[in-house]
PLY file of the C-alpha trace (Angstrom):
ply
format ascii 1.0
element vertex 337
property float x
property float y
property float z
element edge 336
property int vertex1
property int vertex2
end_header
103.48 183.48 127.50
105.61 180.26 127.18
107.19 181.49 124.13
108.03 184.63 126.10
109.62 182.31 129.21
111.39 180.18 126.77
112.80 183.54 124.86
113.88 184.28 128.67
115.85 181.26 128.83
117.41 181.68 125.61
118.81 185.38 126.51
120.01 183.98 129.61
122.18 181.23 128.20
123.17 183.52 125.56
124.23 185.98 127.93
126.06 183.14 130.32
127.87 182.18 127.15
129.32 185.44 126.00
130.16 186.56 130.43
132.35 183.76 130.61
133.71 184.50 127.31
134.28 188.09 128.82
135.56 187.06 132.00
137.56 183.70 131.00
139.19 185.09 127.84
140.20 187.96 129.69
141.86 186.27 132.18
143.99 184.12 129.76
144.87 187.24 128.35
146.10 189.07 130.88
148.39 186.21 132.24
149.37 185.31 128.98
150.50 189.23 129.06
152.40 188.66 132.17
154.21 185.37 130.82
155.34 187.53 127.94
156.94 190.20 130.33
158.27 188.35 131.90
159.88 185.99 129.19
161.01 189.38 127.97
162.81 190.39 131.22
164.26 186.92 131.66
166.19 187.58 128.08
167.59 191.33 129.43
168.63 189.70 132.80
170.74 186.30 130.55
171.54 189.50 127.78
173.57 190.73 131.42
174.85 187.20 132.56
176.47 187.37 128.62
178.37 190.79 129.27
179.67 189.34 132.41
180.62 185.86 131.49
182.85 187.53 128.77
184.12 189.98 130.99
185.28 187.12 133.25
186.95 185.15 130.67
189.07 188.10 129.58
190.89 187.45 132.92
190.86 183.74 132.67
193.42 181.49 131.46
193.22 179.70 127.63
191.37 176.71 128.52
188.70 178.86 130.82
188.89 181.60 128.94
187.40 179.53 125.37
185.37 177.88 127.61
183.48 180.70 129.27
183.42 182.73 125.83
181.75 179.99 124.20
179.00 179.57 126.91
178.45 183.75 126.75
178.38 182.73 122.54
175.44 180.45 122.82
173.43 181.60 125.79
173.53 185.32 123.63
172.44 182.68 120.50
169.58 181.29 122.86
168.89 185.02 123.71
167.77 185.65 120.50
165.53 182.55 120.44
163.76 183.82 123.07
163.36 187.50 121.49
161.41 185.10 118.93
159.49 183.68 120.97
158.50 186.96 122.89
157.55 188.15 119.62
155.56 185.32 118.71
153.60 185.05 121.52
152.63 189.00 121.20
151.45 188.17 117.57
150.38 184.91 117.58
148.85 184.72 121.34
148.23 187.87 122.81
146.91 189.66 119.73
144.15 187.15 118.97
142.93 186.84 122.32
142.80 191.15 123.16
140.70 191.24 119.82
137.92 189.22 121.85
137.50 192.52 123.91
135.59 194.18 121.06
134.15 190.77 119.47
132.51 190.74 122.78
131.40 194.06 122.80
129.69 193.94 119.94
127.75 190.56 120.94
127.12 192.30 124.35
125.27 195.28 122.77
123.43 192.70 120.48
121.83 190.95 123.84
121.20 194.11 125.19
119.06 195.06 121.85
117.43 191.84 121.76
116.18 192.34 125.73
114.86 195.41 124.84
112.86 194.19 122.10
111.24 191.20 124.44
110.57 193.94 126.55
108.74 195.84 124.33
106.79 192.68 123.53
106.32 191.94 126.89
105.00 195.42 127.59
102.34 195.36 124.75
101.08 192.02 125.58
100.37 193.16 129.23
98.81 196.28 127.95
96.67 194.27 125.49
95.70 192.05 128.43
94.35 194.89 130.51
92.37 196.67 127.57
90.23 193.36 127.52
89.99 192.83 131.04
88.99 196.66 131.58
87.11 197.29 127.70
86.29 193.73 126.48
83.48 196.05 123.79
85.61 198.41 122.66
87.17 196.12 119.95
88.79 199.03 117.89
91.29 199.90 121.00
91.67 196.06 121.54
92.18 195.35 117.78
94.84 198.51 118.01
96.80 196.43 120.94
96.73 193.16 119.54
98.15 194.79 115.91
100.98 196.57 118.07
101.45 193.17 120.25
101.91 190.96 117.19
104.01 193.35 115.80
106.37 193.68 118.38
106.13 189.88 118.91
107.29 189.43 114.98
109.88 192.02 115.48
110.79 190.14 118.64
110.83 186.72 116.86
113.40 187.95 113.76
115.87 189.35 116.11
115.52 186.08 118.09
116.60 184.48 114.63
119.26 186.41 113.99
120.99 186.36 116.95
120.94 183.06 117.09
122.76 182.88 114.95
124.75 185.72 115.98
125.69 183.79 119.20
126.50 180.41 117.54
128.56 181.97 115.12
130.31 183.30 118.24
130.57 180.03 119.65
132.33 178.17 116.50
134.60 180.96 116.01
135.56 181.16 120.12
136.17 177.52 119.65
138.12 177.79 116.61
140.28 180.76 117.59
140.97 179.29 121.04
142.30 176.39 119.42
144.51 177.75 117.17
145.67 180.22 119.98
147.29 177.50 121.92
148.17 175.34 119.31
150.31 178.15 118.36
151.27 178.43 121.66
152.72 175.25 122.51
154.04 175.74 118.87
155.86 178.74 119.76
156.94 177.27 123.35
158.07 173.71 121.52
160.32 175.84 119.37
162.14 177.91 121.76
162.97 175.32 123.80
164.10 172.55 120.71
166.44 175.07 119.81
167.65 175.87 123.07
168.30 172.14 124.03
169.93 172.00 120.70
172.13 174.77 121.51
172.85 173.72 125.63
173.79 170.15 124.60
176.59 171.47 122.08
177.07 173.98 124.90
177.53 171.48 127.85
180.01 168.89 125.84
182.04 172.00 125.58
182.19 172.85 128.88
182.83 169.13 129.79
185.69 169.10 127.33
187.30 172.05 129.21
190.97 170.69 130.51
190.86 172.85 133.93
194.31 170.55 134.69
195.94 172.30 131.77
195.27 176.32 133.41
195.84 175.09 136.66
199.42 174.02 135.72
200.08 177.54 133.94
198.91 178.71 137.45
200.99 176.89 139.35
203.96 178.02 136.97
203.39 182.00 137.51
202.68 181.73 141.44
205.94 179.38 141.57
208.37 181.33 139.09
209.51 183.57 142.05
211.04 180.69 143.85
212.94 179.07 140.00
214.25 183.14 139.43
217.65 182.22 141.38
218.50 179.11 139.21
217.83 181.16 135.84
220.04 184.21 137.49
223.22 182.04 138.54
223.41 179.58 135.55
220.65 181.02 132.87
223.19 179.19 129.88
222.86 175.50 131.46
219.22 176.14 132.46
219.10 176.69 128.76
220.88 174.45 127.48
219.55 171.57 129.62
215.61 172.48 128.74
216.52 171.85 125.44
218.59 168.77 125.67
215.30 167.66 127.57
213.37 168.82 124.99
215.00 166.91 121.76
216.87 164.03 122.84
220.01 162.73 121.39
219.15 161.74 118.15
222.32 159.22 118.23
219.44 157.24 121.03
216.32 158.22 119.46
216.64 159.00 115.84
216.85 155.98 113.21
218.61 158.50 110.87
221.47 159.40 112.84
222.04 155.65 113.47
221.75 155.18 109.39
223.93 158.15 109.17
226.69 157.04 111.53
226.22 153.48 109.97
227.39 155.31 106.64
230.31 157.29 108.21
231.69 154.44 109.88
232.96 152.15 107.32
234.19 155.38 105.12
237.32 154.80 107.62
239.78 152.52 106.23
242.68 150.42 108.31
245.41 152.42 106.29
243.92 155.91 107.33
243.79 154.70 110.92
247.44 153.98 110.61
248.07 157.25 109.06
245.79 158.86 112.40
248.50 157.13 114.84
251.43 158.10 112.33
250.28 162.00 111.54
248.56 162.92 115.05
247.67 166.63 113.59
246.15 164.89 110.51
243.81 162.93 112.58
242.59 166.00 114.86
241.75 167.39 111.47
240.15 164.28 110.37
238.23 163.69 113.43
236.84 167.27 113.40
235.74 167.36 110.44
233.72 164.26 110.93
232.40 165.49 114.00
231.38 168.80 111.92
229.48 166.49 109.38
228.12 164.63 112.61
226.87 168.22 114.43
225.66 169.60 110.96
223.62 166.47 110.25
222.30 166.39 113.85
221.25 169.96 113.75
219.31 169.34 109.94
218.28 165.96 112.51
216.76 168.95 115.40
215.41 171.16 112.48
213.15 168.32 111.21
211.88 167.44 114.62
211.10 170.59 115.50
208.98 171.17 112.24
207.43 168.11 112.47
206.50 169.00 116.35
205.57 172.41 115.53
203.13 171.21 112.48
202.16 168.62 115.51
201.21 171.15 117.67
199.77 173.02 115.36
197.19 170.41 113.96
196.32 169.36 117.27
195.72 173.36 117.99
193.56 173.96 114.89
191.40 170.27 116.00
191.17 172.22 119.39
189.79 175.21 117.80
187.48 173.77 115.18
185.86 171.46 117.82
186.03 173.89 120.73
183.83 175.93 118.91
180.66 177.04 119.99
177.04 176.89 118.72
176.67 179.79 117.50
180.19 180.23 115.87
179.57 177.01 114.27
175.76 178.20 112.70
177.44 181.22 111.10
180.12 179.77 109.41
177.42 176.84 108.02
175.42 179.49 107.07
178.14 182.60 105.81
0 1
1 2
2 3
3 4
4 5
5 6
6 7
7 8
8 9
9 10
10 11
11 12
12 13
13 14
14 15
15 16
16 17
17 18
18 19
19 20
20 21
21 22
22 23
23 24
24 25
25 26
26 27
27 28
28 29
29 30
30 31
31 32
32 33
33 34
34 35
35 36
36 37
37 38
38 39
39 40
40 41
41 42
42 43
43 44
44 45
45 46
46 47
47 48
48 49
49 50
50 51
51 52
52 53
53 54
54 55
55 56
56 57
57 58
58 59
59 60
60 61
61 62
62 63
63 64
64 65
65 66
66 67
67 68
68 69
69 70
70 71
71 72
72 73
73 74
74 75
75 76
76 77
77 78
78 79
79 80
80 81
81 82
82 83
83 84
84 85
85 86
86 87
87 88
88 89
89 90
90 91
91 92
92 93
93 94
94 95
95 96
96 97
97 98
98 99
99 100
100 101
101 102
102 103
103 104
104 105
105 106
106 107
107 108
108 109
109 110
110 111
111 112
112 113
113 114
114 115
115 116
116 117
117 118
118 119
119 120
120 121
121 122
122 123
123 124
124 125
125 126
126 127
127 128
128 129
129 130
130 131
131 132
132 133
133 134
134 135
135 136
136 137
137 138
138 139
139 140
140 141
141 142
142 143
143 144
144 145
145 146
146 147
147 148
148 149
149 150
150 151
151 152
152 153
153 154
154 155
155 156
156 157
157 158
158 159
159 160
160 161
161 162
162 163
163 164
164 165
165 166
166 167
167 168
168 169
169 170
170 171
171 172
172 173
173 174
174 175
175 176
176 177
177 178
178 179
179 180
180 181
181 182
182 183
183 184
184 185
185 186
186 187
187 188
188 189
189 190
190 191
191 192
192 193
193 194
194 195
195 196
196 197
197 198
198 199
199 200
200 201
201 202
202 203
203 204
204 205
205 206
206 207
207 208
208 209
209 210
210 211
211 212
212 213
213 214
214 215
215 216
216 217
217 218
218 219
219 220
220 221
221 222
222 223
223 224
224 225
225 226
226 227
227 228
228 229
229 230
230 231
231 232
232 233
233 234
234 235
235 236
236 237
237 238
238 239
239 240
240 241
241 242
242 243
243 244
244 245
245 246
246 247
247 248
248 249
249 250
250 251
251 252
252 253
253 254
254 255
255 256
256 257
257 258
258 259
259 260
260 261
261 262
262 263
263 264
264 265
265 266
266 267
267 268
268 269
269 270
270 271
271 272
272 273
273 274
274 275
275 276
276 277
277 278
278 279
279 280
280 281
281 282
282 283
283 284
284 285
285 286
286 287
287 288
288 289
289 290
290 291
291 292
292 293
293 294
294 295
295 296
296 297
297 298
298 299
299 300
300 301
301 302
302 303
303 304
304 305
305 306
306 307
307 308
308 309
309 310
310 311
311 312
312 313
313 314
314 315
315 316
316 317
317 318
318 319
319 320
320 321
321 322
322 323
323 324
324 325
325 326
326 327
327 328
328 329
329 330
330 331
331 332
332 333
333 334
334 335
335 336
């Protein structure tokens, strides 16, 4: 009879250890479920915040408009970081842990065999008891009772053994499995978000290298151009002409080559042709426009140059722009074209 209460106890904890497997497990699982939904609707609803923040910038200005288009670029690129992830966790996590359902099934239905066959001892040790309180001569039906006890006590014993080890077996592998499970969770979650900081740091220096002064002043220029129309309409010519004079300054001030130049030019006129200027009036008209040809001609090769050199300027400091105002995920697929 101890044997039989100790057996008792032994079913019991087994069957405590596989419930809360059951119920525990379970639980994980289903919230680990949720967390995956819900990581999955989180991506649809920033997929949406993308399709606006580039519908926005189409109505933007430069400066705002790059800037918004590369935010939409890398939250998209984090997007599809967290379409990994989702799919991780539903292989790595979520997979694992529903495959528990029939693991404890199985161990379930093993218990339940192994309680029938202590029952079955049980019940033909009591039976054995009664024949030799009620028959204690008839020794065939008692030796009948005690060969059917013992042999459901030996049956009772193996299965004991074996599931044993049926239920530590269990054990290790729950262990095991629920430590790679969220090892491979954190894994999974350490991932995600080291790429997404990765991608939001390149992300914010953009957005902090957005010159909002520079769109405002194009702004500024279209709501105002209503009250500058008049000027342009009564003198459009010296509007013109004026914008450009402040635009390339006299090179006879600024330019070291049209002082060089005009260094050159000057001694080229001799006393005698002076003379000859004060003598022959029409020749030195002639003589004096001509050199002021030369001088215009030479000034305007003098404007050419600058403007080049402004324009390649402007242009370098353009393609810088561009090549640093990238973003993220622009940047990953040209490194990896």
């Amino acid at each position: 009879m101890n044997s039989l209460l100790s057996r008792d106890v032994q079913v019991t904890n087994m069957k405590q250890t596989v419930k809360h497997a059951e119920k525990h497990l379970g639980n994980i699982c289903s919230l680990l479920a949720s967390y995956t939904r819900k990581t999955a609707k989180l991506r649809d609803k920033a997929d949406q915040l993308v399709a606006q923040l580039f519908d926005f910038s189409s109505t933007e200005d430069p400066e705002f408009q790059v800037a918004l288009k590369n935010l939409a670029e890398d939250l998209a690129m984090v997007q599809d970081y967290r379409q990994a992830q989702v799919e991780r966790l539903e292989t790595r996590v979520i997979a694992p842990l529903k495959g528990y359902g029939d693991i404890v099934k199985n161990k379930t239905a093993d218990l339940k065999k192994f309680s029938t066959d202590l029952n079955r001892e049980m019940k033909e040790l009591r039976k054995l008891e009664k024949l030799r309180l009620r028959n204690p001569a008839d020794r065939q039906s008692i030796s009948q009772a005690e060969m059917n006890a013992q042999k459901a006590s030996n049956n009772a014993q193996r299965n004991a053994r074996q599931l044993e080890e049926t239920i530590t077996d269990f054990q290790r592998q729950k262990l095991e499995d629920v430590k790679i499970i969220f090892t491979d969770f954190i894994t999974v979650e350490m991932l995600f978000h080291a790429k997404a900081l990765e991608v939001y740091t390149h992300t914010y220096h953009n957005l902090e290298a957005m010159d909002t002064q520079r769109d405002l002043e194009l702004f500024n220029r279209r709501i105002k151009m209503s009250d500058s129309l008049p000027g342009h309409l009564e003198s459009p010519l010296s509007n013109h002409s004026a914008s450009r004079m402040n635009r390339y300054p006299s090179p006879t001030l600024a330019s070291p080559k049209s002082q060089s130049f005009r260094s050159t030019l000057v001694p080229t006129v001799s006393p005698n042709l002076r003379q000859q200027h004060i003598q022959y009036p029409d020749t030195a008209r002639r003589f004096r426009g001509t050199l002021q040809r030369q001088r215009g001609m030479e000034e305007e090769e003098l404007d050419e140059e600058e403007d080049e050199e402004e324009e390649m300027y402007e242009s370098e400091i353009e393609e810088n722009q561009h090549t640093s105002r990238q973003s993220y995920a622009a940047q990953y697929v040209q490194m990896y074209r």
